[in-house]
N, C-alpha and C positions, 0 to 999 in steps of 0.2 A: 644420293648424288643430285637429285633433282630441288630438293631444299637447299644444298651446298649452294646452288648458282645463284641465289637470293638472299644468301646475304650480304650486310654492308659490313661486320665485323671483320675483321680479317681472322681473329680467333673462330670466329664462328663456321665461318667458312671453311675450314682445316679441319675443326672436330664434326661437321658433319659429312664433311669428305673421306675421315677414317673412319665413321660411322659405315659409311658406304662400302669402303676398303674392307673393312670385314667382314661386311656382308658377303663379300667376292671370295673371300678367304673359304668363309662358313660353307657355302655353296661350292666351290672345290671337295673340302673334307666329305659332304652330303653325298658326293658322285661316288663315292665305294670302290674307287680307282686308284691302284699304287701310281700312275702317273701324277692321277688329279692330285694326287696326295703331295706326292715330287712338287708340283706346281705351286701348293700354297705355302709350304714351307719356302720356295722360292720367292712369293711375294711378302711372305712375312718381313724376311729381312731386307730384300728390296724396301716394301713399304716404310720400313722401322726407318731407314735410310733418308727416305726423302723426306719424311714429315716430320722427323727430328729435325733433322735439316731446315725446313720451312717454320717451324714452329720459333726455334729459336732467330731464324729472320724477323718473323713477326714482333719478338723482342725487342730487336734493335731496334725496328723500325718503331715501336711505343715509345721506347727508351731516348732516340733521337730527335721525334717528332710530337710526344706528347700525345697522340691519337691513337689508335686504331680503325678506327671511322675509314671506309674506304672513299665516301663522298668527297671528303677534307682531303684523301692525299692522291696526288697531281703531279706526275711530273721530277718525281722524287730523285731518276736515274740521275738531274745532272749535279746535284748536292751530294749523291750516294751512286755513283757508280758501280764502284765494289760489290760492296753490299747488292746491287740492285743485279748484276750480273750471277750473282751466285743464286740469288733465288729467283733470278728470269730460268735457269740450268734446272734447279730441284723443281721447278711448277715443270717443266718440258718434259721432265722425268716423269712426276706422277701424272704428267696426259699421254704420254706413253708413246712419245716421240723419239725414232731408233738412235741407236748408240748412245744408250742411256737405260739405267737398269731396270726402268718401272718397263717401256718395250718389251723386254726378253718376257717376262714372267707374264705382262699382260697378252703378247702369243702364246703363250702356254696354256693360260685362261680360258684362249679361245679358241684356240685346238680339243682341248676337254669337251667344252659346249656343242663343238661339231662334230663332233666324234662317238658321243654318247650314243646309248642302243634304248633306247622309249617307244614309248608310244607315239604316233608323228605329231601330236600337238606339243610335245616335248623338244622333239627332234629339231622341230620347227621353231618354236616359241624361246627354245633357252638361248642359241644364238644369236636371235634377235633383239630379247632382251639385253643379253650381255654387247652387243654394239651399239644399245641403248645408252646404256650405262656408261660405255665409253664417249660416246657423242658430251651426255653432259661432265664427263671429269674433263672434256678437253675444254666445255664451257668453263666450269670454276676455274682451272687451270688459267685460262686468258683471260678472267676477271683478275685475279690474283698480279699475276705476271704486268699484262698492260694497262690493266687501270690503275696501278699500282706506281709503276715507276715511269709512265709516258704520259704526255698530255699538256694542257697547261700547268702554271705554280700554283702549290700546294696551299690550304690554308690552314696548317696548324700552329697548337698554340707555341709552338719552339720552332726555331728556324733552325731546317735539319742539317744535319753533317754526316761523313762517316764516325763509326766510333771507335774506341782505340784499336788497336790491333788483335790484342789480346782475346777480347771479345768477342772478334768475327773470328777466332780460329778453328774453334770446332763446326763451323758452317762451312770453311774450307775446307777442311778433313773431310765431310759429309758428302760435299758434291763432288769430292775428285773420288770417292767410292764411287757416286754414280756415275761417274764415267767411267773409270777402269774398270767396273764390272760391266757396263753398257757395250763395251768395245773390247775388252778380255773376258768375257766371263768363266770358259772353263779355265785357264791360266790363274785367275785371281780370287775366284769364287768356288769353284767346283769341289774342289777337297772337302769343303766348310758343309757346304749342303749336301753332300753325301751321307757325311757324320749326322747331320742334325734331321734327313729326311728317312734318316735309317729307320730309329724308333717309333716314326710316325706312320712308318708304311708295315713295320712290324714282320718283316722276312725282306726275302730278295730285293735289290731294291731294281726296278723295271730300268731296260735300256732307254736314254734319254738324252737328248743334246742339247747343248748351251751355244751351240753355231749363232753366230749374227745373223747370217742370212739362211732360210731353210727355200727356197727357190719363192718362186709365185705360186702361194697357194689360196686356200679358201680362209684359214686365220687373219694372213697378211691383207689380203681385201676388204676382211673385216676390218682390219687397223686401218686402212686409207679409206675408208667406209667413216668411220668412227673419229678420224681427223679432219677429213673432209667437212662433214656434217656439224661438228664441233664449233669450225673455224665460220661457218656460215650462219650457224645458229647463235655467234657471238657479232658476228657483224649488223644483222639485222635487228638484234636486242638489245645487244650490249651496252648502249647507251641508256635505254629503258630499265632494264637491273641494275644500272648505278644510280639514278635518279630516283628510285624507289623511295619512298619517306618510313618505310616497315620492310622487315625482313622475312617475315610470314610470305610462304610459298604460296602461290595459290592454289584449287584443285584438293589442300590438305586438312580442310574444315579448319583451319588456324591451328594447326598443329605446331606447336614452339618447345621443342628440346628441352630448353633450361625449365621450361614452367610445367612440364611433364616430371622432372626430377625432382626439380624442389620439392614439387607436390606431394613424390612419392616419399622423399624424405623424410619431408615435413607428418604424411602419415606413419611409416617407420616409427618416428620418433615418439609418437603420442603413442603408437601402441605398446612401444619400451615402457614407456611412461606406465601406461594402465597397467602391461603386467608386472611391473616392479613393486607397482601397489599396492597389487593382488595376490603377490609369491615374497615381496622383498623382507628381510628382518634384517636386524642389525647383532641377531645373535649367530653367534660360530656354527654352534650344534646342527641346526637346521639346514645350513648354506653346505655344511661337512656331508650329512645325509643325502642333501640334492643329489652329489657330485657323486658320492658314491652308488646312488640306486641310479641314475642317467648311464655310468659308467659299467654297472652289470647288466642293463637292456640292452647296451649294445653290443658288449661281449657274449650275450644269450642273443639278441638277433644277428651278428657274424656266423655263429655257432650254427644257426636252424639252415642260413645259406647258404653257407661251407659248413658240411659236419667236419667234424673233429675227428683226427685220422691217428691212431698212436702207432 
């Protein structure tokens, strides 16, 4: 989340924001809780929701404007309205702004984290982290949103438009989930995550509500905690993280996502290389025998782990 807010891609900013988003997820499953459990299944498809959603925004807006670049785009709402209203909705969603579905799941989140039975550095630290983490998705969130579609005109290399119809339809589809779920969720969602939180939780599944409002509690504080701080931490920077000339975080020894993959790829691939060199033939026989001695170790190590029961 914290690299999310520095970048200038707009790609980039999304894939390390679901970077983040699963991290949240992971850390749910970690808690050993049939609720926490409830909860990430619920943010799954929430998540799947907005960032589908958003992803395919970023499309159009390549596709219209020629860019990605968020430096270059300025101003975009009054060429792209449409378009620019739908993904101002999905970014509100994933900073988890209520009556909208990233909210419900992101109180869920944060009812776990306060809720938990640790040790008090735990007790203490994980809810603070986790309003951490919400401060900066509201940051990416309003880089996204308003750097985005407000401001001065844009400087890309096409002079944007909306685009056909047809194209923005499944970004339609997308956000009016996030809202019927954000403002219906056990009427429109509830069925769905039951089925799908069932296996996950692996028996009964724990009582739990999808209520819009659960009164004023210590979650909810967290969320206007985590919006608050968000909105303030984008005011005072926000122009600073658009004018960035690099999208390296700082604090992260230059840590760069892509150049971490590639890397790892790029070793990957030399080591296929080497052992292909080292094992490969171009004769049947040999490739015949691999397959078959690979395939009785592991029918003899099945076998040692589960014995064989007649």
């Amino acid at each position: 989340a914290y690299a999310a807010m520095f970048q200038n891609d707009l790609k980039g900013l999304l894939a390390y924001s679901t970077i983040s988003h699963l991290g949240l997820i992971t850390l749910l499953l970690g808690l050993n809780s049939p609720l926490a459990a409830v909860a990430a299944v619920f943010h799954m498809m929430n998540h799947a929701t907005f960032k589908a959603s958003l992803f395919m925004s970023v499309g159009i807006i390549d596709h219209e404007t020629g860019t990605r670049d968020m430096r270059r785009l300025d101003g975009l709402f009054r060429s792209m309205p449409i378009t620019g209203t739908l993904a101002i909705v999905a970014c509100a969603a994933m900073a988890g702004v209520p009556l909208l579905n990233g909210f419900l799941s992101k109180e869920m989140f944060f009812a776990e984290t306060v809720f938990v039975s640790a040790n008090p550095a735990i007790e203490f630290g994980l809810p603070a982290l986790a309003t951490l983490a919400g401060v900066f998705a509201v940051v990416y969130s309003l880089r996204f949103g308003h750097d985005v579609f407000f401001g001065d005109r844009p400087d890309c290399p096409r002079e944007p438009h909306e685009p056909v119809h047809w194209m923005r339809v499944p970004v339609e589809l997308l956000v009016l989930a996030c809202i019927v779920v954000g403002t219906l969720p056990a009427w429109s969602v509830g069925p769905l995550l039951a089925t799908a939180a069932q296996p996950v939780v692996g028996g009964t599944l724990p009582d739990y509500s999808l209520a819009v409002w659960h009164g004023f509690n210590t979650p909810l504080v967290m969320s206007l905690i985590a919006t608050a701080g968000g909105v303030a931490v984008y005011l005072l920077f926000g122009r600073r993280l658009k004018m960035r000339e690099h999208s390296l975080a700082p604090g992260l020894f230059g840590l760069n996502g892509r150049r971490v993959f590639e890397g790892l790829m790029a070793a990957l691939s030399d080591a296929a290389r080497r052992l292909a060199r080292g094992l490969g033939t171009r004769r049947l026989q040999p490739q015949l025998l691999w397959l078959i001695v690979i395939a009785g170790l592991a029918g003899l190590g099945s076998a040692l782990v589960v014995p064989l029961s007649w």
